[in-house]
PDBQT receptor file of N, H, CA, C and O in Angstrom, charges set to zero:
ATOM      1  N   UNK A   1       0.802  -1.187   0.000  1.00  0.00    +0.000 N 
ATOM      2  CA  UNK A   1       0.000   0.000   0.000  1.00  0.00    +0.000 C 
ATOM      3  C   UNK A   1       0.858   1.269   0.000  1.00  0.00    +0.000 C 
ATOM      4  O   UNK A   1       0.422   2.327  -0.456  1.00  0.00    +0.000 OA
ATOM      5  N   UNK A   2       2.071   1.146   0.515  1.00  0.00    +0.000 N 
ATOM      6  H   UNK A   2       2.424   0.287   0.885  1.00  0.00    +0.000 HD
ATOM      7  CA  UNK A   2       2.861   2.643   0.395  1.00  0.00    +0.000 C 
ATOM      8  C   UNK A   2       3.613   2.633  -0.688  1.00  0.00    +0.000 C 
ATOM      9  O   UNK A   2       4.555   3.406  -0.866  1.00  0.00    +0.000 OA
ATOM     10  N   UNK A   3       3.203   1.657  -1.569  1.00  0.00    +0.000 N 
ATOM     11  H   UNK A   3       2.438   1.029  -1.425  1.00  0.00    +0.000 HD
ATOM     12  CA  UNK A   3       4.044   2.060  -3.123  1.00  0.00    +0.000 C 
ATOM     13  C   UNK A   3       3.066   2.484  -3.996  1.00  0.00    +0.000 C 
ATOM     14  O   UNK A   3       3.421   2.736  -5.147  1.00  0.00    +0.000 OA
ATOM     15  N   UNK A   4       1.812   2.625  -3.664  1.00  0.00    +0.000 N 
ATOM     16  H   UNK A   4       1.524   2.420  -2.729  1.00  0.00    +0.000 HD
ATOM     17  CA  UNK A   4       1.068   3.520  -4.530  1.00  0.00    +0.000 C 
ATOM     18  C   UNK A   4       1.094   5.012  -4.511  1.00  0.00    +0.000 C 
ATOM     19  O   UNK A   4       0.985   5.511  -5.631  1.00  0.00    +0.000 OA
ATOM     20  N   UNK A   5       1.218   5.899  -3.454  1.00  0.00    +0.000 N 
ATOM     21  H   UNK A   5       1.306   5.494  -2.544  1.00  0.00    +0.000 HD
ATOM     22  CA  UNK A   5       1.232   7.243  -3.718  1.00  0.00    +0.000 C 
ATOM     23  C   UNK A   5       2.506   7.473  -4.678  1.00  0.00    +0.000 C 
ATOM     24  O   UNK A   5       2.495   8.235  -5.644  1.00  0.00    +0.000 OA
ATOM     25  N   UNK A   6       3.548   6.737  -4.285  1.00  0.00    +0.000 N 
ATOM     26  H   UNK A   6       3.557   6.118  -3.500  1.00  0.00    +0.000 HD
ATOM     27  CA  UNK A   6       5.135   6.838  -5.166  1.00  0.00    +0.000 C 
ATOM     28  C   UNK A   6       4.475   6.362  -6.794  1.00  0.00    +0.000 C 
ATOM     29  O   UNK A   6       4.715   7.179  -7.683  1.00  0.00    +0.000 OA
ATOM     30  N   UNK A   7       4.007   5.624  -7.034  1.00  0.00    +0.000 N 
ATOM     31  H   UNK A   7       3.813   4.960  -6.312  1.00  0.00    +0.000 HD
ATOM     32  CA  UNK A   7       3.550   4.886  -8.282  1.00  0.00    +0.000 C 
ATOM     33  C   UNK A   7       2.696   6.167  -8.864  1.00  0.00    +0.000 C 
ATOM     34  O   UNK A   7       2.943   6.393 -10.048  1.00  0.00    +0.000 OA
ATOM     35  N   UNK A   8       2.005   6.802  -8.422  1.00  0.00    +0.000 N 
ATOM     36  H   UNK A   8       1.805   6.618  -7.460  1.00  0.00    +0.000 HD
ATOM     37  CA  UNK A   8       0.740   7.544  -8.302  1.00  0.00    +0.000 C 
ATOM     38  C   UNK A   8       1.484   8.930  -8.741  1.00  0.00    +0.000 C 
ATOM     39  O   UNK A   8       0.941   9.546  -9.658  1.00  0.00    +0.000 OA
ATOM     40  N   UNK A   9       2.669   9.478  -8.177  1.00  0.00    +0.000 N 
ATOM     41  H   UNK A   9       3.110   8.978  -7.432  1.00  0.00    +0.000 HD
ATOM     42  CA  UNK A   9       3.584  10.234  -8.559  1.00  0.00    +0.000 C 
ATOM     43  C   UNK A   9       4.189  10.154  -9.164  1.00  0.00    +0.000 C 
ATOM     44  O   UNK A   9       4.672  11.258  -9.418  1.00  0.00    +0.000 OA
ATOM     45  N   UNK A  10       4.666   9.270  -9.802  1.00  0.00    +0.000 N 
ATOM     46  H   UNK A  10       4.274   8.374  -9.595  1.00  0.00    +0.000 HD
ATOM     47  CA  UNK A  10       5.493   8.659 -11.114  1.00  0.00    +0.000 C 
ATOM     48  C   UNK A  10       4.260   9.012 -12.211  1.00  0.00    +0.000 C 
ATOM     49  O   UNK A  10       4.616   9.422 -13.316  1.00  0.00    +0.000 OA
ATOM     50  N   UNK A  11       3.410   8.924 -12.047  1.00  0.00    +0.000 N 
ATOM     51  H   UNK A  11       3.121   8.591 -11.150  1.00  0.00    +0.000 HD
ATOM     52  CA  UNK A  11       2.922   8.589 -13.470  1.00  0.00    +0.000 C 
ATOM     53  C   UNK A  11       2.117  10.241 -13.426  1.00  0.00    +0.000 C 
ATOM     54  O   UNK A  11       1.783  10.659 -14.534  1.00  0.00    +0.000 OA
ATOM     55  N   UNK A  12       1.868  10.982 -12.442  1.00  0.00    +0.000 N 
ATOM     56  H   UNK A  12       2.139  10.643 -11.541  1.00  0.00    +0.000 HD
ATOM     57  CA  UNK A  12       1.339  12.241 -12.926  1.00  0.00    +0.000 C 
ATOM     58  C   UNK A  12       2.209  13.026 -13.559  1.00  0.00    +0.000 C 
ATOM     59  O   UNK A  12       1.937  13.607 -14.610  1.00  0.00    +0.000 OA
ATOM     60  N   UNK A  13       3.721  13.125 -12.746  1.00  0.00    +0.000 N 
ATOM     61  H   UNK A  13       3.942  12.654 -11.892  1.00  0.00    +0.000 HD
ATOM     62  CA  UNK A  13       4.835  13.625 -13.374  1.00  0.00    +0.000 C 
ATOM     63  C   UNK A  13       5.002  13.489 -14.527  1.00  0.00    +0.000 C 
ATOM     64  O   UNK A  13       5.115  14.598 -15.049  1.00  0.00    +0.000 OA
ATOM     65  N   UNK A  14       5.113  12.354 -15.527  1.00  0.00    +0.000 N 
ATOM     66  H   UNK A  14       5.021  11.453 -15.103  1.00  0.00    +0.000 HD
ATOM     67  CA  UNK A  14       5.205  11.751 -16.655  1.00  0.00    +0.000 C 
ATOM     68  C   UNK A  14       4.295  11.905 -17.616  1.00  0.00    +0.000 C 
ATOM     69  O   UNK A  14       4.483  11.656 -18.807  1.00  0.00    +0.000 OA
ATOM     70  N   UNK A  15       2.921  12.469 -16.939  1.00  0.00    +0.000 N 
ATOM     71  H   UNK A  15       2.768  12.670 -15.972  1.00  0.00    +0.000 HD
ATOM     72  CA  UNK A  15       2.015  13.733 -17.997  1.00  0.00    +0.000 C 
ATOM     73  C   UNK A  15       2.258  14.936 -18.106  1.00  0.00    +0.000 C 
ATOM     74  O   UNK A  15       1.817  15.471 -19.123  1.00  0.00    +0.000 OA
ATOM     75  N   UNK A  16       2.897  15.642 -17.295  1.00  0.00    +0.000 N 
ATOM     76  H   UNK A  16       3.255  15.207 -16.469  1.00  0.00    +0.000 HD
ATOM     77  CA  UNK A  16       3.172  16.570 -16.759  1.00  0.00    +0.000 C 
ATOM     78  C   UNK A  16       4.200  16.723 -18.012  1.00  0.00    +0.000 C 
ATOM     79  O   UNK A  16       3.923  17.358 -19.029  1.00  0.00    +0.000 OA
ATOM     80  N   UNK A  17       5.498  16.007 -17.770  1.00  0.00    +0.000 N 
ATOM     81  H   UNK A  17       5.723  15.492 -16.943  1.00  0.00    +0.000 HD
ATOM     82  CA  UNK A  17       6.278  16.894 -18.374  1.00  0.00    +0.000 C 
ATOM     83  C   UNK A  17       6.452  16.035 -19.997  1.00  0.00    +0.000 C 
ATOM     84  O   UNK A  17       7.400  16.301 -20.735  1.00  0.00    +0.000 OA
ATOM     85  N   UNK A  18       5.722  15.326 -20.254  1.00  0.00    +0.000 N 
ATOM     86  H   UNK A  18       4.952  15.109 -19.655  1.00  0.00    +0.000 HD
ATOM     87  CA  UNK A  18       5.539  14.885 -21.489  1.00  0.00    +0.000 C 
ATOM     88  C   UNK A  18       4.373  16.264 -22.863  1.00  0.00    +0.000 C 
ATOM     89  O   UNK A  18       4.119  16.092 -24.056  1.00  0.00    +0.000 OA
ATOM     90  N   UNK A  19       4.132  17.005 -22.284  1.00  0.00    +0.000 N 
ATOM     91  H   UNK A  19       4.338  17.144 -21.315  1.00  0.00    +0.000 HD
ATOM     92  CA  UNK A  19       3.343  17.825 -22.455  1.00  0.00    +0.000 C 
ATOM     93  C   UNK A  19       4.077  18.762 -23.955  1.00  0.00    +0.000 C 
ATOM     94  O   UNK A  19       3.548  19.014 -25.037  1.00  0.00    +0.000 OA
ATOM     95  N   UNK A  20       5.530  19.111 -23.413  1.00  0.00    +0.000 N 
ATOM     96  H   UNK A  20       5.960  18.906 -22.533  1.00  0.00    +0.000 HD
ATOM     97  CA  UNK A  20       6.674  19.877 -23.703  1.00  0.00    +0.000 C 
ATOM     98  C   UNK A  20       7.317  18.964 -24.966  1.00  0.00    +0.000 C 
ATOM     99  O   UNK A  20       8.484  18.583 -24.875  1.00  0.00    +0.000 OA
ATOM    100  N   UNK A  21       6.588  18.667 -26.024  1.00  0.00    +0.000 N 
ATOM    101  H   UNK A  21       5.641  18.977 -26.097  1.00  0.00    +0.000 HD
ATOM    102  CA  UNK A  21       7.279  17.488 -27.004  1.00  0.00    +0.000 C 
ATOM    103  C   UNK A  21       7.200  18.445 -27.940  1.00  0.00    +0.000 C 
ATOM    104  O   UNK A  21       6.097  18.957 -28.136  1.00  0.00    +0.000 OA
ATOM    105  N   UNK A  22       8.566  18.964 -28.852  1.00  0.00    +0.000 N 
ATOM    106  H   UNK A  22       9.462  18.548 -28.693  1.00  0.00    +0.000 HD
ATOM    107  CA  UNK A  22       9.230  18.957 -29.942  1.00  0.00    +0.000 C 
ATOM    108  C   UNK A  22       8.952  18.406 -31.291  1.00  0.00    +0.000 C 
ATOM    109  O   UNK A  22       9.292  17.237 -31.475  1.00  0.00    +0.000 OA
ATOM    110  N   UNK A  23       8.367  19.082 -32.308  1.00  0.00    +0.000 N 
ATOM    111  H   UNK A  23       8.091  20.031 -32.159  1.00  0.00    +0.000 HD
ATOM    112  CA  UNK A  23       8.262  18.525 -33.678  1.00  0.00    +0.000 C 
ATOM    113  C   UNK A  23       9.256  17.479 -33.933  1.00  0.00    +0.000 C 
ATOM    114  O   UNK A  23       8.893  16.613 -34.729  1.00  0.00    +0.000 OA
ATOM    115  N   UNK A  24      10.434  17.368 -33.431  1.00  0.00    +0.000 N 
ATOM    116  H   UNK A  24      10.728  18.071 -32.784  1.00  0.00    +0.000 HD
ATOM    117  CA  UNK A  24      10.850  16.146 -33.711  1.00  0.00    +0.000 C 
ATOM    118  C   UNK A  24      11.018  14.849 -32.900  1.00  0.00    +0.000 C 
ATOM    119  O   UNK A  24      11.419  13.707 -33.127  1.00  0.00    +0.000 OA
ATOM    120  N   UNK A  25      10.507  15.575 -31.798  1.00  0.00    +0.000 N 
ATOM    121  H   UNK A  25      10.181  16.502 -31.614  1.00  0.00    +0.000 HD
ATOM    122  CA  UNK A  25      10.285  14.394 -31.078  1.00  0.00    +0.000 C 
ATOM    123  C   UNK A  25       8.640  13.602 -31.034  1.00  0.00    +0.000 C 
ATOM    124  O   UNK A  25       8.333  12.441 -30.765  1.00  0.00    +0.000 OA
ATOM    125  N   UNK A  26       7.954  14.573 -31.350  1.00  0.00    +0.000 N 
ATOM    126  H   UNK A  26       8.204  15.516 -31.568  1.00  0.00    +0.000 HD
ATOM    127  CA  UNK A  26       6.464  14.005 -31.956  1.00  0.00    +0.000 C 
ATOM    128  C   UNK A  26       6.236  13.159 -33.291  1.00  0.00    +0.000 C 
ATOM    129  O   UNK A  26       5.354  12.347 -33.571  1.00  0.00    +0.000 OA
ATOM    130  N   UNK A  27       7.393  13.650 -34.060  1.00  0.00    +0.000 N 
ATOM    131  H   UNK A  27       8.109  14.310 -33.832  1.00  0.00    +0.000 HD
ATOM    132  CA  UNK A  27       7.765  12.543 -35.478  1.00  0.00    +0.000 C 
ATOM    133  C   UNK A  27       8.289  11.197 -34.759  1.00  0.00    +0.000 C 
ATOM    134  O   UNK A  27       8.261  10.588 -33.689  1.00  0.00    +0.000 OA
ATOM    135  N   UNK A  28       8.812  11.149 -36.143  1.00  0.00    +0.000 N 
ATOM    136  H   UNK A  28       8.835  11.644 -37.011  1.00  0.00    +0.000 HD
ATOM    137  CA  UNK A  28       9.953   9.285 -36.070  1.00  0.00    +0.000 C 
ATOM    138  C   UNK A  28      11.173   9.828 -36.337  1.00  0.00    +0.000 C 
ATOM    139  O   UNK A  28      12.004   9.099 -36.879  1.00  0.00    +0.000 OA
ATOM    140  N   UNK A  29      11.603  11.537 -35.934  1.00  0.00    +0.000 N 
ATOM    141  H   UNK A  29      10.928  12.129 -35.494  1.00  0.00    +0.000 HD
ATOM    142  CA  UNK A  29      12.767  11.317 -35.746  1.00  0.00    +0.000 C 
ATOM    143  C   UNK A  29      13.573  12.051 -36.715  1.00  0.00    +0.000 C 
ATOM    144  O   UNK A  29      14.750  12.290 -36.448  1.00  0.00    +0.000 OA
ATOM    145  N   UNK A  30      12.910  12.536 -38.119  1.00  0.00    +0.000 N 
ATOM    146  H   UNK A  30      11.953  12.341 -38.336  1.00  0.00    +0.000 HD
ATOM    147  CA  UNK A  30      13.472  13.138 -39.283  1.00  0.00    +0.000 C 
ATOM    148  C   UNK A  30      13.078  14.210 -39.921  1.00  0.00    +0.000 C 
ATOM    149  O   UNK A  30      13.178  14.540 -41.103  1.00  0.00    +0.000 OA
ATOM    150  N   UNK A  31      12.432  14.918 -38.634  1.00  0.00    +0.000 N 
ATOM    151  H   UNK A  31      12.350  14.649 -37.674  1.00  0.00    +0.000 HD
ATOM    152  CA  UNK A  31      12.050  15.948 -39.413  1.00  0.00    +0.000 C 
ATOM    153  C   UNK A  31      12.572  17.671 -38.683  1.00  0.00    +0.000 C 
ATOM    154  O   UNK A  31      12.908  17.910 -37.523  1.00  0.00    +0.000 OA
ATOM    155  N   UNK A  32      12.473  18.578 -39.801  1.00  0.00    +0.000 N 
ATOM    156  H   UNK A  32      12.201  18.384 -40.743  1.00  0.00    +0.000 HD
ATOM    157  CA  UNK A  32      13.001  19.669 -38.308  1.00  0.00    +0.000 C 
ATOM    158  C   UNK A  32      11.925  20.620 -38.666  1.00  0.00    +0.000 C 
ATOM    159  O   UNK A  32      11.243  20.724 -39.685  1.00  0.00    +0.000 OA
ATOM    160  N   UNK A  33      11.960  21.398 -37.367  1.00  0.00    +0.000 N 
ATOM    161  H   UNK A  33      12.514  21.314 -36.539  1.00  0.00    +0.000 HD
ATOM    162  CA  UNK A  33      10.789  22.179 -36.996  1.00  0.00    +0.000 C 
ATOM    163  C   UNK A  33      10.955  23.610 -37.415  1.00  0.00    +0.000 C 
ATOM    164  O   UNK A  33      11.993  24.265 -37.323  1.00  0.00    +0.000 OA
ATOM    165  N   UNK A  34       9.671  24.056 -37.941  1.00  0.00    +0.000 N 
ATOM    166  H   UNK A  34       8.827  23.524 -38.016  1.00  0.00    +0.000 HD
ATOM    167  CA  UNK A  34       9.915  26.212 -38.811  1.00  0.00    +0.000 C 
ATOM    168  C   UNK A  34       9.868  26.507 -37.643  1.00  0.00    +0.000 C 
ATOM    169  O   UNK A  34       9.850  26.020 -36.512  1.00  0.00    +0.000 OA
ATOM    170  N   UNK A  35       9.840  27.995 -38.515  1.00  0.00    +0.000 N 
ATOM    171  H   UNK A  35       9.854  28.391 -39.433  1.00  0.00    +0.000 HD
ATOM    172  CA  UNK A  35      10.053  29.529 -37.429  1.00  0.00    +0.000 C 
ATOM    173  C   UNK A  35       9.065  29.310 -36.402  1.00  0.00    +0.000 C 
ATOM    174  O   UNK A  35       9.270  29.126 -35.203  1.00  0.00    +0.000 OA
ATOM    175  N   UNK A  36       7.954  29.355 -37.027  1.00  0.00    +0.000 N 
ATOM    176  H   UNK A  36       7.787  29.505 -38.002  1.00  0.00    +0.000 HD
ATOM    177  CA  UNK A  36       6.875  29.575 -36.400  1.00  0.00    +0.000 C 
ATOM    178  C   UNK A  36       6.507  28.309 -35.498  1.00  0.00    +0.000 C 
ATOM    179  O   UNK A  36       5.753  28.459 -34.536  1.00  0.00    +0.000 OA
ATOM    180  N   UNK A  37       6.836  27.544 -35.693  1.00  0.00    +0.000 N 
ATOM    181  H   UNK A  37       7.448  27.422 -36.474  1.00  0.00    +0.000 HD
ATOM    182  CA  UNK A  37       6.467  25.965 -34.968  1.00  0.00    +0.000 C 
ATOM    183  C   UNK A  37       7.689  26.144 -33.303  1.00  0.00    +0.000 C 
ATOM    184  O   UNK A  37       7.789  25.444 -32.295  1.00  0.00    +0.000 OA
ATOM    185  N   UNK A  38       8.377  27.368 -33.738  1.00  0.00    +0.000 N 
ATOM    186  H   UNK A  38       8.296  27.937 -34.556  1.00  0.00    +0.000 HD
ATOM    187  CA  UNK A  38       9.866  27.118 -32.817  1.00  0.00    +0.000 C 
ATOM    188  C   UNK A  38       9.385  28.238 -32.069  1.00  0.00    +0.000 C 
ATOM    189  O   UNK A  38       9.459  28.074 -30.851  1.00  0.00    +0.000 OA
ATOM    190  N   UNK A  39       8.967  29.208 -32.409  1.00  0.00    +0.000 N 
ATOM    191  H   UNK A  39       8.908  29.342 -33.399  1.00  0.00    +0.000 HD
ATOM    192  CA  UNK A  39       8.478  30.327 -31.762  1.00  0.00    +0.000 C 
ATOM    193  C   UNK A  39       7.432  29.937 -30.678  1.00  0.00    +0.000 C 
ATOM    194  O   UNK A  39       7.438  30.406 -29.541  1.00  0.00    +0.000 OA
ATOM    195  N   UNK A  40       6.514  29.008 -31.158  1.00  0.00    +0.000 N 
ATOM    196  H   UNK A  40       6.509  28.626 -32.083  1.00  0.00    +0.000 HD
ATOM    197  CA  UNK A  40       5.046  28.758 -30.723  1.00  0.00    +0.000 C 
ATOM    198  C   UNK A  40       5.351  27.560 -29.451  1.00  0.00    +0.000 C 
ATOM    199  O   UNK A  40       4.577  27.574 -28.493  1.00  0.00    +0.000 OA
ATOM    200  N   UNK A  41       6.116  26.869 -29.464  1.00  0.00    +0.000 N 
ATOM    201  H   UNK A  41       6.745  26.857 -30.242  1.00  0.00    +0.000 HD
ATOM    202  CA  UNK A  41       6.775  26.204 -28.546  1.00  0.00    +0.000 C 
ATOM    203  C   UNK A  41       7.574  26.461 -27.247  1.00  0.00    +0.000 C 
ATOM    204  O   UNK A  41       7.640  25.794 -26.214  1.00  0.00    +0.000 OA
ATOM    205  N   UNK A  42       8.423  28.146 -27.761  1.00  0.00    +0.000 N 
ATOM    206  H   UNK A  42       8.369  28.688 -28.599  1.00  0.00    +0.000 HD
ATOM    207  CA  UNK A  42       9.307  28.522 -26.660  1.00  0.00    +0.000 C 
ATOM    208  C   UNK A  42       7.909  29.725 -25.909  1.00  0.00    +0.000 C 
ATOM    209  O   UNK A  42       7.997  30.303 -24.825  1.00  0.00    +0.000 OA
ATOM    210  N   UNK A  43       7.138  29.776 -26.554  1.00  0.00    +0.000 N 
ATOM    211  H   UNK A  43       7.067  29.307 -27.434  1.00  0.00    +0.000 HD
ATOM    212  CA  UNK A  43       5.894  30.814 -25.781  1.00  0.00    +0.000 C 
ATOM    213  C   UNK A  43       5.442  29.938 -24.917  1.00  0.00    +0.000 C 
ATOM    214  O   UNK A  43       5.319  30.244 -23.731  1.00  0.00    +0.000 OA
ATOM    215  N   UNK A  44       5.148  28.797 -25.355  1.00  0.00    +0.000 N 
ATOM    216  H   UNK A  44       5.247  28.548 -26.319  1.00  0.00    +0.000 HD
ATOM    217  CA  UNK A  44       4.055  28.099 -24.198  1.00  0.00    +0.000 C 
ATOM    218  C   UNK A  44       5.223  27.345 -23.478  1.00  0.00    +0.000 C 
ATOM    219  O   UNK A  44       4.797  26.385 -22.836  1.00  0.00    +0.000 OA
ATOM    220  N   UNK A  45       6.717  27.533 -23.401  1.00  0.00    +0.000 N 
ATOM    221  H   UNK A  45       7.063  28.313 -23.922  1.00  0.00    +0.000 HD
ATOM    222  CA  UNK A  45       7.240  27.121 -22.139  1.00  0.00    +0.000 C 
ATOM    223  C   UNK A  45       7.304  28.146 -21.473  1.00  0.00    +0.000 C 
ATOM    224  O   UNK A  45       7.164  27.808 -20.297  1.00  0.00    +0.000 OA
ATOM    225  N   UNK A  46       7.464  29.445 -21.566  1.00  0.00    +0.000 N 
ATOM    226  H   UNK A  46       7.577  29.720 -22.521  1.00  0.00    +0.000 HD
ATOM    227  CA  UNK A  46       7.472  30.592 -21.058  1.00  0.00    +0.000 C 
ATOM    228  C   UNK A  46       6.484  30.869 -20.201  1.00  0.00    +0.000 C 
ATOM    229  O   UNK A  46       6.689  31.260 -19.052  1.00  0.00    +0.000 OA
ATOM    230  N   UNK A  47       4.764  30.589 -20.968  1.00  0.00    +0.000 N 
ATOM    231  H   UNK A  47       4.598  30.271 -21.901  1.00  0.00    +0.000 HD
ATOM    232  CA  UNK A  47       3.965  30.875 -20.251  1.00  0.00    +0.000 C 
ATOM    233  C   UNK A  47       3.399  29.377 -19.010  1.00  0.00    +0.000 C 
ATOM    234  O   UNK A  47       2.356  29.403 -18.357  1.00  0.00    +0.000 OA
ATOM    235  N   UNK A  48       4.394  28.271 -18.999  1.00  0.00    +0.000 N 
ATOM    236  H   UNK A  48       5.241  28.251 -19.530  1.00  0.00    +0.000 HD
ATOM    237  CA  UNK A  48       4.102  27.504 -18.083  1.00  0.00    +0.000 C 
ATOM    238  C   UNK A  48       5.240  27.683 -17.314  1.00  0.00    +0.000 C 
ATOM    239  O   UNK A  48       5.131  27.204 -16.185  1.00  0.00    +0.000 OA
ATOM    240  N   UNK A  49       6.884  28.514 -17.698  1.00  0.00    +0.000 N 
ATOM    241  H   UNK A  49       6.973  28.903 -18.615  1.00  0.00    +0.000 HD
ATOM    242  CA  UNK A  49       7.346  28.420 -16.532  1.00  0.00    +0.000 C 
ATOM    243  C   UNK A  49       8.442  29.475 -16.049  1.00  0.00    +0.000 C 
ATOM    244  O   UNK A  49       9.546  29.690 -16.548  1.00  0.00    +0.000 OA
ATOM    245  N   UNK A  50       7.938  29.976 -15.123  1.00  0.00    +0.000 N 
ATOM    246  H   UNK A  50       7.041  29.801 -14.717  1.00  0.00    +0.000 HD
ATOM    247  CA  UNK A  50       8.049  31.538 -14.768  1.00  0.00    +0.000 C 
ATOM    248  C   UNK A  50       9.521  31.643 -15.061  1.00  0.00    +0.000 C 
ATOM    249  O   UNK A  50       9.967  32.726 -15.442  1.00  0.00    +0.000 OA
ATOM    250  N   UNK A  51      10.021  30.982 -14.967  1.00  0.00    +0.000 N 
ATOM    251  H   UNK A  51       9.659  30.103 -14.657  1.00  0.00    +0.000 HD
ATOM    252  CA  UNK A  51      11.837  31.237 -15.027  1.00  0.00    +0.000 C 
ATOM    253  C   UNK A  51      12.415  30.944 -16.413  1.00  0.00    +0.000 C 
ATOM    254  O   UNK A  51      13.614  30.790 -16.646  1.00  0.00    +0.000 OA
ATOM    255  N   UNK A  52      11.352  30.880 -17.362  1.00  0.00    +0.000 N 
ATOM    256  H   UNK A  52      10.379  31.005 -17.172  1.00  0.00    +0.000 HD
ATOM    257  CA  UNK A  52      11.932  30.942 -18.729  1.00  0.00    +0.000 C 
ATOM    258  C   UNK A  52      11.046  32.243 -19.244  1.00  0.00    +0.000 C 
ATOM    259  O   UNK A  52       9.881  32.277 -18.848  1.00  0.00    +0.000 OA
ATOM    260  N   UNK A  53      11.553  33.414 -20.176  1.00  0.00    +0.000 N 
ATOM    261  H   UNK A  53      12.500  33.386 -20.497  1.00  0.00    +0.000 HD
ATOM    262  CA  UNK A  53      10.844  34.340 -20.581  1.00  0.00    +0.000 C 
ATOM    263  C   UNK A  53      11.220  34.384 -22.011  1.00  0.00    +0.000 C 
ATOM    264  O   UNK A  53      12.295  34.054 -22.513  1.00  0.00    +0.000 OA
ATOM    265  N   UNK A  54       9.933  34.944 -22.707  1.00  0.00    +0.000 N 
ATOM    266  H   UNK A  54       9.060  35.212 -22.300  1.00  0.00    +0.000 HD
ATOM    267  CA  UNK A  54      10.119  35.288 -24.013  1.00  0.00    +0.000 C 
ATOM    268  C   UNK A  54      10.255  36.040 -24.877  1.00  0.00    +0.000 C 
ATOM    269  O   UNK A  54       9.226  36.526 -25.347  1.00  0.00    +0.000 OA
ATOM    270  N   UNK A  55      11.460  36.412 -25.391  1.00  0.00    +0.000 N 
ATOM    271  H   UNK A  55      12.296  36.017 -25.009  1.00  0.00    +0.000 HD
ATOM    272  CA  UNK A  55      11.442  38.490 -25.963  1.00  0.00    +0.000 C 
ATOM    273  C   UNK A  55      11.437  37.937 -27.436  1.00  0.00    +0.000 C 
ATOM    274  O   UNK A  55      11.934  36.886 -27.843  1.00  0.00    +0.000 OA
ATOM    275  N   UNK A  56      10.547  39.196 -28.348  1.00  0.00    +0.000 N 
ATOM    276  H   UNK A  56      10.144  40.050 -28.018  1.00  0.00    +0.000 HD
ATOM    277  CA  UNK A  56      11.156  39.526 -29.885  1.00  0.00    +0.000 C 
ATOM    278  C   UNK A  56      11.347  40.235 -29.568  1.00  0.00    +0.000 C 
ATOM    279  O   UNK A  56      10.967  41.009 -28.690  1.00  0.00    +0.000 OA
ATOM    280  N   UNK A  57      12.466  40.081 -30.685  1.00  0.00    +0.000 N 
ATOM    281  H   UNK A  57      12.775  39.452 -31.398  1.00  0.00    +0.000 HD
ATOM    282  CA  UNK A  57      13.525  41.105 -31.016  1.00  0.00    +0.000 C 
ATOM    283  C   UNK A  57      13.499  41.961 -32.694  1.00  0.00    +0.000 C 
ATOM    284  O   UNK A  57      12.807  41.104 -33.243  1.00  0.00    +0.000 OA
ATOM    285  N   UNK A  58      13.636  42.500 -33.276  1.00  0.00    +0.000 N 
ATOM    286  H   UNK A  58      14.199  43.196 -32.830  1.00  0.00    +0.000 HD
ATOM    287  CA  UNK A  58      13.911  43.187 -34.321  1.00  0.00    +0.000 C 
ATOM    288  C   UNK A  58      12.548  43.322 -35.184  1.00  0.00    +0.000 C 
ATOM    289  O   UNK A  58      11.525  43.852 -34.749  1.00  0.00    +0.000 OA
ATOM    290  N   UNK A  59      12.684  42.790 -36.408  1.00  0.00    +0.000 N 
ATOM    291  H   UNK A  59      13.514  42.360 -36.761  1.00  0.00    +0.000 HD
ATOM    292  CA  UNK A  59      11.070  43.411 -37.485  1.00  0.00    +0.000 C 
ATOM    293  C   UNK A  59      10.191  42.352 -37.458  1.00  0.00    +0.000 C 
ATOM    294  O   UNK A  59       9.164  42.519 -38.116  1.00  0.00    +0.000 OA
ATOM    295  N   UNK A  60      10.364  40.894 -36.642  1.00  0.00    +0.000 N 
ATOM    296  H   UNK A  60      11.198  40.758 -36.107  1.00  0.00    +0.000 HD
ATOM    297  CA  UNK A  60       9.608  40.004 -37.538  1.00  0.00    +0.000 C 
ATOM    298  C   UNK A  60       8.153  39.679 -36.564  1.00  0.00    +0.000 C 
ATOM    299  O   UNK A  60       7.266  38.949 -37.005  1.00  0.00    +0.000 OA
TER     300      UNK A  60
């Protein structure tokens, strides 16, 4: 019975940070990811984690 809360924590964690998957890690492995796919990725780590922030910079 006390290896379920540990079990129970293993596996919420493991939704948790599976969340954060990479165009190439959502492929098989061979593909690489645009501007916009790279942009749209580093926003929503930003906005889940306070200690990463997100600046543009210049015209685009």
């Amino acid at each position: 019975m006390k290896k379920l809360p540990i079990l129970f924590l293993l596996l919420i964690s493991n939704t948790l940070y599976s969340q954060n998957l990479t165009p190439y890690e959502k492929g098989n492995g061979n593909q690489s990811t645009t501007y916009e796919e790279m942009r749209e990725f580093y926003r929503g780590l930003s906005r889940q984690f306070p200690a990463i922030s997100y600046e543009t910079r210049g015209g685009r």
